[in-house]
C-alpha angles and dihedrals in degrees: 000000000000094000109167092048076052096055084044090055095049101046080045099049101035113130120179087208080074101043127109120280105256088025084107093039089063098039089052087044091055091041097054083044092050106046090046080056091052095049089055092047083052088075104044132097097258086046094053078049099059112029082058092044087056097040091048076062090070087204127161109307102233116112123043135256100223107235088001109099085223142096137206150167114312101250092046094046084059091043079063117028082051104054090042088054091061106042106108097034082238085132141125114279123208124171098213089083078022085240144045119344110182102045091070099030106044092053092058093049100049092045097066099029084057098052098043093033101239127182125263081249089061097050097048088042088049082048097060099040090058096042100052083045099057083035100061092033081058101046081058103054105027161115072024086053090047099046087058088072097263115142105222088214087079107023096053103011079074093058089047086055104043083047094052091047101049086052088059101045094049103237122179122240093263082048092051099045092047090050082047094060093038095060094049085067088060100044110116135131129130137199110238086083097077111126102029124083084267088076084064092039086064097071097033091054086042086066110040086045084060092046091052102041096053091047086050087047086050095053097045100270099157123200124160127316101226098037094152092047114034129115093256099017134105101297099054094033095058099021096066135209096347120063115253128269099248084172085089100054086058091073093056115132080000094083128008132240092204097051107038102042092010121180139298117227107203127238093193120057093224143089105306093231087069098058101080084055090050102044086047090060100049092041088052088051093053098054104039099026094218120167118239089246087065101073128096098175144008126200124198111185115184140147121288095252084060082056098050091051100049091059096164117078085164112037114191096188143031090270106050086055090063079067109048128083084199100062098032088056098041084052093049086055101044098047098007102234134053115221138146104303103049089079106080121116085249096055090051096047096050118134093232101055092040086062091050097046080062097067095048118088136185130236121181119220112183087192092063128106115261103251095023134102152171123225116189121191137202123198133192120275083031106281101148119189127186126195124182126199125190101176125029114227101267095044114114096254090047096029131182117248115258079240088058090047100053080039096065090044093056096050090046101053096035089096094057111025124052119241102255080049095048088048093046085045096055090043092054093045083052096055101026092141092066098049105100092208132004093235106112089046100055086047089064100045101053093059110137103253118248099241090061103048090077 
């Protein structure tokens, strides 16, 4: 199969006249999550580093540094939303790149809408043509490229990206396919980063990656033909030992990704593979009503690819902790709940939940579901309670309310955005198809945040 003239054509070819019913629904959904996720990454520390890191640049002033005040040049502006997207790994999860989809391909949209003032039609229809891209590309190298240690955010976040932008800059199919090859050059991202600010890195230089290699396309920046399939391209290099599954990529534009397995908006700013330990302890406490004091041992028992996620046991800082089952269930005993605030180096480092994280143990289980997970709970005088769950609360077959989402958006940009500007925000996400340019949302989202005009 020519895979990588198929993936042109389609990027070429993609209407979103054709596209699924609820195809738009779900990309308007992510957008609105992701860009609540972005504001509050506006106001971290690794958003203050590198707002001030792209500004220091004093590029063209075209696309906007969400929460900054500020603008720069495109590919900067994506380096930047879309680190700041994904900053508190608060983020949108799909299993197609087997990670975040929106951090590394919204920025780039955005970017390049904002500087050449596209519809709102242009934008969802950019959004599913790089999503279905990343989506299919992914189906055909993992779980195997995500075992090796690849995060799909970056690796093929970058190919989301380079595909969005080269549907908004027009290319022609030679020009795609040439963007195409020269973004495979620029994939990288591992996973031993979880935990630090490069997690974060991985989708904003996704993005940025995207941005650059369409404008180079644009300009006659030439790289290989068959980039995906050939013998030392993008597919055999990330997938690992076993060829790809090009199968996959036959299905591209036939069925959708966004529509048939869809995305899943997170409740819990934390890793995603925490949320199933999390949900089983709450849901333990609400039907036995036990006090935290009262338990001698906890059990989580989940697949080996959980395990491989959730790398800190012991987490040190607020970051680690969004990536260990041990300190996000041990905060889900003691408060019962997890939320925003719970991920600072102090709260991790509290005496109480340190006590409890040493009560909770891990057992690995390779038959089990990846997502799920069974807790299993001892408490003193022998009680023993067990709780499975199969699909975390945000997942498509367990989905947040529309309410919850808009809910979430508005608790995430309320320390950036006023009130009157979060409600005229929502409405415009809501009804991106009908804007005729982007222009009057992005200049609201690149207000400078309160906390920050002092």
């Amino acid at each position: 199969m020519k895979v990588t003239e198929k993936i042109s054509q389609f990027i070429v070819n993609a209407s979103l006249d054709e596209m699924p019913v609820g195809a738009m629904k779900t990309a308007k959904q992510a957008m609105m999550d992701c860009l609540g996720c972005t504001l509050l990454g506006a106001v971290q520390p690794i958003g203050r580093i590198i707002s001030e890191f792209v500004i220091d640049a004093d590029a063209r002033p075209v696309a906007s540094i969400v929460g900054h005040g500020k603008k720069t040049a495109p590919y900067l502006a994506a380096l930047a939303n879309g680190i700041m997207a994904h900053a508190e790994d608060y983020d949108d999860v799909s299993l197609g790149i087997y990670g975040h989809p929106s951090p590394p391909l919204l920025p780039a949209i955005l970017a390049l809408g904002e500087q050449y003032r596209v519809s709102g039609r242009r934008v969802i229809e950019a959004y599913i043509t790089g999503f279905e891209v990343g989506s299919c590309l992914g189906r055909a190298i993992n779980p195997a490229h995500y075992k090796r240690g690849w995060h799909g955010t970056a690796t093929l976040g970058t190919m989301e990206a380079v595909a969005a932008s080269a549907k908004l800059l027009e290319l022609d199919a030679s020009q795609t396919r040439m963007a195409l090859g020269i973004a495979a050059s620029e994939v990288c991202g591992i996973r031993q980063n979880f935990g630090t600010m490069t997690k974060p890195f991985h989708s904003g230089n996704a993005a940025k990656s995207g941005v650059v290699a369409a404008q180079l396309a644009q300009r006659g920046f030439t790289a290989d033909l068959n980039i995906i399939e050939a013998p030392l391209g993008f597919g055999h290099l990330f997938q690992g030992d076993e060829p790809p599954d090009w199968g996959k990529v036959a299905h591209l534009g036939k069925t959708f990704e966004i529509t048939t397995e869809g995305i899943a908006f997170k409740p819990y700013p934390s890793c995603a593979e925490t949320h199933a330990d999390i949900e089983a302890i709450l849901d333990l406490m609400r039907k036995h009503n036990f006090p935290h004091e009262d338990v001698e041992g906890i059990e989580c028992v989940f697949s080996d690819t959980m395990d491989s996620v959730m790398l800190h046991l012991e987490p040190k800082t607020g970051m680690e902790g969004k990536f260990s089952a041990e300190y996000c269930t041990a905060r889900a005993l003691l408060d019962k709940n997890v939320g925003l605030h719970d991920f600072t180096d102090e709260r991790v480092n509290q005496y109480e939940v340190k006590k409890v994280m040493q009560k909770i143990r891990r057992r690995i289980d390779p038959g089990m579901a990846m997502l799920a997970s069974t807790l299993n709970i001892k408490l003193k005088g022998g009680c023993q309670f067990s709780q499975h769950v199969e699909v975390p609360k945000g997942w498509p077959k367990n989905p947040l309310s529309e309410e919850e989402l808009v809910a979430k958006y508005r608790d995430c940009s309320r320390l950036v955005l006023s009130s009157s500007d979060i409600d005229r925000s929502v409405e415009l996400l809501k009804n991106l198809e009908e804007l005729a340019d982007i222009t009057e949302l992005m200049n609201i989202l690149v207000k400078l945040a309160a906390s920050r005009t002092h």
